[in-house]
N, C-alpha and C positions, 0 to 999 in steps of 0.2 A: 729441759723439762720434757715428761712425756707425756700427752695428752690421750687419752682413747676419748674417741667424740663415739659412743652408741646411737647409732641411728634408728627408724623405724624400719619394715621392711618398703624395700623401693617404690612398690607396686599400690602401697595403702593411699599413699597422702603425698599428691603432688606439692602442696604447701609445705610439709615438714622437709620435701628434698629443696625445696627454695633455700631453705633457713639451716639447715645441714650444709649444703653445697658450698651458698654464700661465707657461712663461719668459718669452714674449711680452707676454703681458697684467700680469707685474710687471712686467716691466724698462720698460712705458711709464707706469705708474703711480710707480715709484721713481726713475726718471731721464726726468721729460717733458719735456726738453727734449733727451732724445738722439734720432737719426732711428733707426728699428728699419726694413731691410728685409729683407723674409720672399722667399726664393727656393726654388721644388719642380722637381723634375723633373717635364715635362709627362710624361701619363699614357697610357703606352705600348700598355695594353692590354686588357683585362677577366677575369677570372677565366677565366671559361669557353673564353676564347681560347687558354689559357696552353700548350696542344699543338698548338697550329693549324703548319704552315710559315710562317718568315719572323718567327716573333715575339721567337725569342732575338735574331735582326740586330736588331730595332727594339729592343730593351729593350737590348743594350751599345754600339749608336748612341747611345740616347738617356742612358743613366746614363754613358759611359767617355767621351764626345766631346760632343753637343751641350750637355750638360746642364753639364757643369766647364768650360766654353770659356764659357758663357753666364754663370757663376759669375764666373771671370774677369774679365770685361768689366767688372766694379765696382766702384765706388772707395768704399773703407771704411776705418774705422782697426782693427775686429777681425772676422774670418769666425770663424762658430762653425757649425759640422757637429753637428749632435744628434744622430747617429746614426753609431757606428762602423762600419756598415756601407758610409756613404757620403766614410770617410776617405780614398778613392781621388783627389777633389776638392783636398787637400792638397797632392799633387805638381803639380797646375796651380801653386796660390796659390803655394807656394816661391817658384816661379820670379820672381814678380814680387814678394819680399820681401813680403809681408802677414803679417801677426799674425794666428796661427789656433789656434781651441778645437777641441779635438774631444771628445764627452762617448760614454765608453763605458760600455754598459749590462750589456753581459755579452760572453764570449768559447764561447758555450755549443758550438759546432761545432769548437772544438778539443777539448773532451771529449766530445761524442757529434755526431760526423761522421755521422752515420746520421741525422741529422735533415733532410738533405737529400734523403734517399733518392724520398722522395712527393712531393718541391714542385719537383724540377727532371726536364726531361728526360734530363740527361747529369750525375750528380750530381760527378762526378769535377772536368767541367770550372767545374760552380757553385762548385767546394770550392776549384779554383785563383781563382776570380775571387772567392770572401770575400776568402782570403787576402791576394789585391795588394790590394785593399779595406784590408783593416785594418790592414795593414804602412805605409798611409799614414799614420797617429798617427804613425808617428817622424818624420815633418816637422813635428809640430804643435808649440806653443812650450808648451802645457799641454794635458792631457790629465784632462778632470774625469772621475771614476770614482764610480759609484752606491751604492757598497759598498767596505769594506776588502776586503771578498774580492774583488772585483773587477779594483781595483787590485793586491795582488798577484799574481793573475791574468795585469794587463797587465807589472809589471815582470818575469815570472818568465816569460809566452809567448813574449813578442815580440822580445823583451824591449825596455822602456823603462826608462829611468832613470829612479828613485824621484821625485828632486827635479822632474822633470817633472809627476808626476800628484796632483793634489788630489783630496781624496774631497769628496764634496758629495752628502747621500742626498736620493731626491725628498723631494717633500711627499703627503700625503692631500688631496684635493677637497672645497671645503665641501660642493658634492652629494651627499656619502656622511653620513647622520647617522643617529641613532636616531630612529624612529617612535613616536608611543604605541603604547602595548600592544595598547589596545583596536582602531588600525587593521593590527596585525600581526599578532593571532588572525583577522582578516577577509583577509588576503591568505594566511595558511596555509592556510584553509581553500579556495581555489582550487585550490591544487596540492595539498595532501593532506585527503581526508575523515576521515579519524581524528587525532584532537585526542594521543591517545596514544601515534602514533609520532613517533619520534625523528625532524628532518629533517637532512641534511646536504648542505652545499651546497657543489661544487664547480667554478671558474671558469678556463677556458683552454682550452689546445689539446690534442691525445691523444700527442703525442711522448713518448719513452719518460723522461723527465730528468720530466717530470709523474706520473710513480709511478701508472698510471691502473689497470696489471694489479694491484699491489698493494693500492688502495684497492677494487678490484673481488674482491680475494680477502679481504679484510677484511669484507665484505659476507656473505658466506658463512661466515664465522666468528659475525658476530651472530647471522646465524638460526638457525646450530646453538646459541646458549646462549638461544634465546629470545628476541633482544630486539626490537623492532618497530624497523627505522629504513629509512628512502626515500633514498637519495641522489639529488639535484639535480643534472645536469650540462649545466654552462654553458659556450657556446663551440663548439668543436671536435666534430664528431660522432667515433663510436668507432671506432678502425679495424677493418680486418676479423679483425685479433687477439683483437681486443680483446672484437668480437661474436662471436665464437666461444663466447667466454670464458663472456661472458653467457647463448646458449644453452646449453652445456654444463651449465650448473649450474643454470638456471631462475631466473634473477635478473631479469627481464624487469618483473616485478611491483614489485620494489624498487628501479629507476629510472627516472625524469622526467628528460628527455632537454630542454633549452631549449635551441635554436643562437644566435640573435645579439640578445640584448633590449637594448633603447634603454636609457640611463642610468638611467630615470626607474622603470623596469621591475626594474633589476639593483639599484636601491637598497630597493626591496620585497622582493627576494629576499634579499636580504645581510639582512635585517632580521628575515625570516619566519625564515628559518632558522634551528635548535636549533644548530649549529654549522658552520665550515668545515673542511672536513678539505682539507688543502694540505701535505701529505707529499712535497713535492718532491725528486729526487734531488740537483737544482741548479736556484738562481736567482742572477740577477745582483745583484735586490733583492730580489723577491718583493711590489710593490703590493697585491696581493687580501687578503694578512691586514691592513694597515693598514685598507684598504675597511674588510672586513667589522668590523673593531673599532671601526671610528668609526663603527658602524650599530650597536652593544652588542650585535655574535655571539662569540661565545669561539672560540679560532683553535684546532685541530689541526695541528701541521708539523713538518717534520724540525729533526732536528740538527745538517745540515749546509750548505755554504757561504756564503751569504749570509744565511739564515733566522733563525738565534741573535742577529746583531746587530740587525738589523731587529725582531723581536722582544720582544727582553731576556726580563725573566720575566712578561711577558703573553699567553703563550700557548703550551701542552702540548708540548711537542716530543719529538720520538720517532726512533728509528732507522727511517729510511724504507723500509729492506730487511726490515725485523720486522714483518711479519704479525698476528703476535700483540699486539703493542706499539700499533697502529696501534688494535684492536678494544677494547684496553684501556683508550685512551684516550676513546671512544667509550664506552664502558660507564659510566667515573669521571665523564664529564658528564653522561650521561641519568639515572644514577641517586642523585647528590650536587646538589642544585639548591644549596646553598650554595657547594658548590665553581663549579658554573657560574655565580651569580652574582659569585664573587670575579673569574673571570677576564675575565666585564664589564665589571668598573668596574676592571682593570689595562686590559685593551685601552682602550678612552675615556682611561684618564690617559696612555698610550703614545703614541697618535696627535696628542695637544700640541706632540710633540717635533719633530712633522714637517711641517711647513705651507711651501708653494710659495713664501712669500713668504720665509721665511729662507733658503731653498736659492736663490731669484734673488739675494737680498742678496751672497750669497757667491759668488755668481758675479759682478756685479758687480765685487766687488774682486779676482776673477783681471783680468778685463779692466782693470779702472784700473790694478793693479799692470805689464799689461805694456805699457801706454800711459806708464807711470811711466820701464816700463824703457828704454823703444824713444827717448824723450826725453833721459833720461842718456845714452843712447848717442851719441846725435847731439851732446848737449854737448862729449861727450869727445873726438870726430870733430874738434870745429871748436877748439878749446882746441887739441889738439896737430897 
C-alpha cells in the first residue's frame, strides 16, 4: 500500500510535527513493507517576515495552489491530511477520486474567532480562509477526530456525518518520563532557590481559551493566603493584557517566564515541577497534562471540553472560570503530600492508555478498511 501522509509546513506548528512524526515512524515500523511518502508545503516565510508586503500572495500561492497541485500529482492508494487546517487539499484529491483521511485536532476558531486577531494581518479574511480550509473534511471518506469532544464538535459545526468520523486519541512520547528525585531537586534548584515554594508549571501559547488571566489571578489569591508558589511559563510570551495584569498586582517576582526549550529541557521542567496547572477554557485533546503525568507531576485542569476525557480521575479538575477553585486546588496539593502523591502514580497509570503506537494501529485499520471498501466497490462495478 502507498500512503502520502500531507503534512503542515514544518515551521507552523510544533504539535502537528508531534503527531506527523509519531504516525510516520509507526506506520513504517507496523506496516514495512507499505511505501510512507511524507509531503509539506515549501516554507513561505519566516516569522519575522509575517508583515512584510507581498507575504499573504506567497503564503495562498503557496498553501491554495502550488502546494495541492503538487499534492495532486501523486499516485497513492490513501492521502491523509494531518492537519484540518490543511483540508482545503481535499477538493483537489476529489477530483481525481483518491481515498482521503483528514485527522482533526480541534475546531478552536469557531468558538473563540479572536484567536486570529494577533497572528494575521486581515483576521476577517484569515477567518474566511480557515473556514474553506476546513469545510474541505466533507470530501474526506474519514475523518479521525482527537477527542469525542472533538468529534462532536465536527458533526455538530460543519456539520459532518457521525458514521464519517472515528475518534482515535494521540499517544504520550517515550521522551516524557520520570526523573529520579535526586536529579529533580538539582534542576528545581536552577529555576527556583527556595526548596519551599510551591512550583507550577505552565505550557503553551497566551490565547484567551489557555485561561492565562485566570491562572494569573489565582496567583494573587495564594499570596493573599500566604502560600509561597512561582509559576513557570512555557511557550508563548504574555500579552500586553496579560503584562498589565502582572504589573498591576506586582506578580513579577512569582514568575519565570521560559519561551521555547528543546524537548530535553521541557522534560526537566515537566519533572521539577510541584504541578501543572492547565485550566484551559478549551482543548481539542490537551497533550501537556498526559506530558506532564508521564514525568509523575500531578495535573491541575478544567472541567471542560476535551480535558475530563483525556484525563479521567488523574488529575484535579476545576471550573476554569472559578478563581477560587483554581487556588484551592493549588492549596490541596502543596499542603496534602499524600494527596499529591496519589495523583502521581493515577497520572503514570493514565498515560499507559495512551501510547502513539496503538493510535497508528487504529489508524491503520481506517486505511485497510477503506482500501477494503474501494475493492468491494469495484467488484460490484464489474459483477453487474
Amino acid at each position: 500500500m502507498r500512503i502520502i501522509v500531507i503534512r503542515r509546513e514544518p515551521t507552523v506548528s510544533l504539535s502537528m510535527d508531534v503527531y506527523a512524526n509519531n504516525l510516520v515512524t509507526n506506520l513504517k515500523a507496523l506496516r514495512p513493507n507499505w511505501e510512507i511518502i511524507e509531503i509539506a508545503p515549501e516554507v513561505w516565510s519566516k516569522q519575522k517576515d509575517l508583515w512584510k508586503a507581498g507575504t499573504g500572495f506567497r503564503k495562498n500561492y503557496e498553501r491554495l495552489w502550488r502546494h495541492p497541485h503538487a499534492v495532486k500529482a501523486l499516485k497513492g492508494d490513501i492521502f491523509h491530511i494531518i492537519d484540518h487546517s490543511n483540508a482545503h487539499v481535499a477538493y483537489w484529491l476529489k477530483e481525481k477520486g483518491c481515498k482521503i483521511v483528514v485527522t482533526c485536532h480541534d475546531l478552536v476558531q469557531f468558538v473563540y474567532p479572536e484567536i486570529l486577531k494577533d497572528q494575521a494581518r486581515f483576521p476577517t479574511l484569515s477567518m474566511a480562509s480557515w473556514k474553506y480550509s476546513v469545510q474541505g473534511m466533507k470530501q474526506a471518506d474519514r475523518v479521525i477526530a482527537v477527542s469525542t469532544n472533538t468529534a462532536k464538535d465536527i458533526t455538530s459545526m460543519l456539520p459532518i456525518a457521525a458514521e464519517k468520523v472515528v475518534v482515535i486519541p494521540n499517544g504520550v512520547e517515550d521522551k516524557f518520563y520520570q526523573l529520579p528525585a535526586g536529579k529533580v531537586l538539582e534542576i528545581k534548584e536552577i529555576y527556583e532557590s527556595s526548596p519551599d515554594t510551591f512550583c507550577l508549571l505552565n505550557v503553551g501559547t497566551n490565547h484567551q481559551r489557555k485561561n492565562i488571566d485566570n491562572i494569573l489571578r489565582s496567583l494573587i489569591l495564594l499570596r493573599d493566603r500566604g502560600v509561597s508558589v512561582k509559576l513557570w511559563k512555557v511557550g508563548s510570551e504574555f500579552s500586553s493584557e496579560q503584562q498589565k495584569l502582572i504589573q498591576s498586582h506586582d506578580l513579577e517576582s512569582m514568575i519565570t517566564f521560559i519561551s521555547t526549550p528543546d524537548k530535553i529541557t521541557l522534560l526537566k521542567l515537566y519533572n521539577a515541577a510541584d504541578a501543572l496547572l492547565a485550566p484551559s477554557l478549551y482543548e481539542g485533546f490537551g497533550l501537556t497534562i498526559l506530558e506532564a503525568m508521564a514525568c509523575g507531576t500531578p495535573v491541575i485542569s478544567a472541567n471542560v471540553s476535551s480535558l475530563p476525557e483525556v484525563a479521567g480521575d488523574a488529575a484535579i479538575l476545576v471550573n476554569p472560570l472559578d478563581v477560587q477553585a483554581i487556588a484551592d486546588a493549588v492549596c490541596a496539593l502543596q499542603r496534602d503530600e499524600k494527596l499529591r502523591q496519589s495523583y502521581i502514580e493515577k497520572g503514570l497509570n493514565r498515560t499507559k492508555q495512551f501510547s502513539w503506537r496503538s493510535s497508528t494501529e487504529q489508524v491503520v485499520k481506517v486505511y485497510e478498511s477503506l482500501v477494503y471498501e474501494s475493492a468491494q466497490a469495484c467488484e460490484y462495478q464489474v459483477i453487474s
